[in-house]
N, C-alpha and C positions, 0 to 999 in steps of 0.2 A: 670390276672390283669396287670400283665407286659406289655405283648403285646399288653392291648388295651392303656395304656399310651403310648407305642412306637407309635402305630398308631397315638395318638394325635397329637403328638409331630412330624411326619412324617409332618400331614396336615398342622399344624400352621406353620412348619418353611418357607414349600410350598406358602402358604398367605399369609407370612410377606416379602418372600426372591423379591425382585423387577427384571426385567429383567435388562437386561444389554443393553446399549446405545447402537442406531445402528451408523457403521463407518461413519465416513464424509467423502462424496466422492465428491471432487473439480473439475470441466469440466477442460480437456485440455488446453481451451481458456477464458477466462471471460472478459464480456464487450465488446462484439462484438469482440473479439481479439485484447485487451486493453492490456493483459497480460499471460503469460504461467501460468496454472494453478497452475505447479509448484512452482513456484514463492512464489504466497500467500498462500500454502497450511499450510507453517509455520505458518504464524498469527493463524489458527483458532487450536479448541484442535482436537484429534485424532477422537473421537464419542461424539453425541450430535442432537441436530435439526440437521435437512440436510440442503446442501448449498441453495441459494437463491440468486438472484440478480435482481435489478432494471435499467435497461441502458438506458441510455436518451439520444441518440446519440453525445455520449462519444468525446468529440474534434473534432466538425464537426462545430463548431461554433468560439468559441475563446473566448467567454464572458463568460460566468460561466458554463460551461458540466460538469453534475453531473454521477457516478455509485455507487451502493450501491451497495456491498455483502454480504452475512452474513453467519452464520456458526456456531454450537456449542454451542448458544447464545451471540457469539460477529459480529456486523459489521464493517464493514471497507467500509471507502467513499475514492473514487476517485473524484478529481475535477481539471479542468482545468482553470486557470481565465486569463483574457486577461487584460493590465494594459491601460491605458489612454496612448493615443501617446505621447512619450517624456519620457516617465517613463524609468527611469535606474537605478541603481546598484551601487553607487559610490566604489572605492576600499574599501577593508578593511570593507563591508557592512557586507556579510556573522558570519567575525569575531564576529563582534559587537552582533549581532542577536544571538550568541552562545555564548556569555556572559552574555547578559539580561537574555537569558533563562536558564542560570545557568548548573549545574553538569549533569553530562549523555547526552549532548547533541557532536554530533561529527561534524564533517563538512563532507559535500561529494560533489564529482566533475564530472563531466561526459564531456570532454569536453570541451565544453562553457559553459556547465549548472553549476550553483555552489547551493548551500544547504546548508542544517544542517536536521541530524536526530537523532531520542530518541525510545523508544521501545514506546513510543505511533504514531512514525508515521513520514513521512518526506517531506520536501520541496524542490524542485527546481527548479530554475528560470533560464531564458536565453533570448537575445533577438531574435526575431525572424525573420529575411528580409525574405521577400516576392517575388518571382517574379518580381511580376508586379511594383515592388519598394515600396519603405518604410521597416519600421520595426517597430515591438512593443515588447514590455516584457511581456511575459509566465512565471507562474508561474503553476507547476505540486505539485497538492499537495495529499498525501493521508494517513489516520489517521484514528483509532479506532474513533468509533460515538459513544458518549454517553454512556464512557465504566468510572467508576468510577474511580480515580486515586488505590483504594486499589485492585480491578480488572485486573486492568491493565498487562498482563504475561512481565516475563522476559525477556531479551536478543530477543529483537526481531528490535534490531536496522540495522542489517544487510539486514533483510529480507523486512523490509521498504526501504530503502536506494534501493535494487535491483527492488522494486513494482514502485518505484518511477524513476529510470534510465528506465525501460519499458516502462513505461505510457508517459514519456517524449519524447522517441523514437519514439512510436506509435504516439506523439501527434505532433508530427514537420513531419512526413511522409506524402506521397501522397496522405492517407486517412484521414488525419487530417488536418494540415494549412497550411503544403507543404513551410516548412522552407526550405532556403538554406543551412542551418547549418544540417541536417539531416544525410547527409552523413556520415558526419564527427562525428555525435553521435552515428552513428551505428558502429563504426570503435573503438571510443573509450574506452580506461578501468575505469569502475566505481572507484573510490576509497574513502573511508570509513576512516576517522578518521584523528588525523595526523602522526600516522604509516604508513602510505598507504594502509594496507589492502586491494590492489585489484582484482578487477575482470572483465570480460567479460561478 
């Protein structure tokens, strides 16, 4: 009698126990080599759905270039948007824009690029001269998609802030709008907050 209870109890725990998630495994490069895989690998959890992405030829244009990723059951959009000629930045804009947005928000800088970022995602803008002359304002933006504020993980303000110094770099390079400021952002240290907190 024992033993055939054991065995019951063998089976059911069998049919109840669920497997276990498979790893999420992040490509080297996402978005046409928008960004080190490394980079975003933070944003998403460790196992879950496997990664995915949408590239829509990612800053080839300058008016609105979209990429979706996703991961875990969270996405994350990349977008580039190009401002109307004349559009600028007055001083003390970034400030202001981390005020409106209240607590948890930092400022970041690359640069010429300036921002503000939160663990849902981050912004940076800079102007961009051309070549062939003129310039306009780029804004590189990238943030959780339609990720609930109670959803939302932690401490991921860092890891935005660097998805966001990439996609910026990638997006003023010779494969994107071929900024003259390019150089000089590939050369630059990110920095995060106003500690400095930065990086390369």
């Amino acid at each position: 009698m024992i033993a055939i209870c054991s065995i019951g109890g063998f089976f059911f725990w069998k049919s109840s126990s669920t497997p276990p998630e498979p790893e999420i495994r992040v490509p080297e490069e996402v978005c046409g080599g928008l960004v080190d895989g490394k980079t975003v690998s933070p944003l998403f959890p460790s196992t879950g759905p496997p990664y995915q992405e949408s590239d829509r030829t990612f800053a080839k244009t300058g008016a609105r270039d979209n990429c979706m990723i996703s991961a875990g059951g969270l996405k994350v959009d990349f977008n580039l948007y190009g401002y109307a000629p004349g559009s600028s930045m007055s001083d003390g804009w970034v400030d202001e824009e981390i005020r409106k947005k209240g607590e948890g928000h930092a400022a970041i800088s690359l640069g010429d690029a300036a921002g503000y970022a939160d663990n849902r995602g981050a912004r940076l803008y800079m102007e961009c001269l051309q070549p062939t002359g003129g310039s306009r304002l780029i804004g590189l933006w990238v943030n959780y998609y339609d990720v609930p504020d109670e959803e939302v993980p932690k401490n991921k303000r860092g890891a935005f802030a660097r998805a966001a110094a990439e996609g910026i770099k990638y997006s003023t390079g010779p494969e994107g709008l071929n900024c003259e400021e390019h150089s000089d952002l590939v050369n630059a240290s990110l920095t995060v907050g106003p500690g400095g907190d930065s990086s390369r």
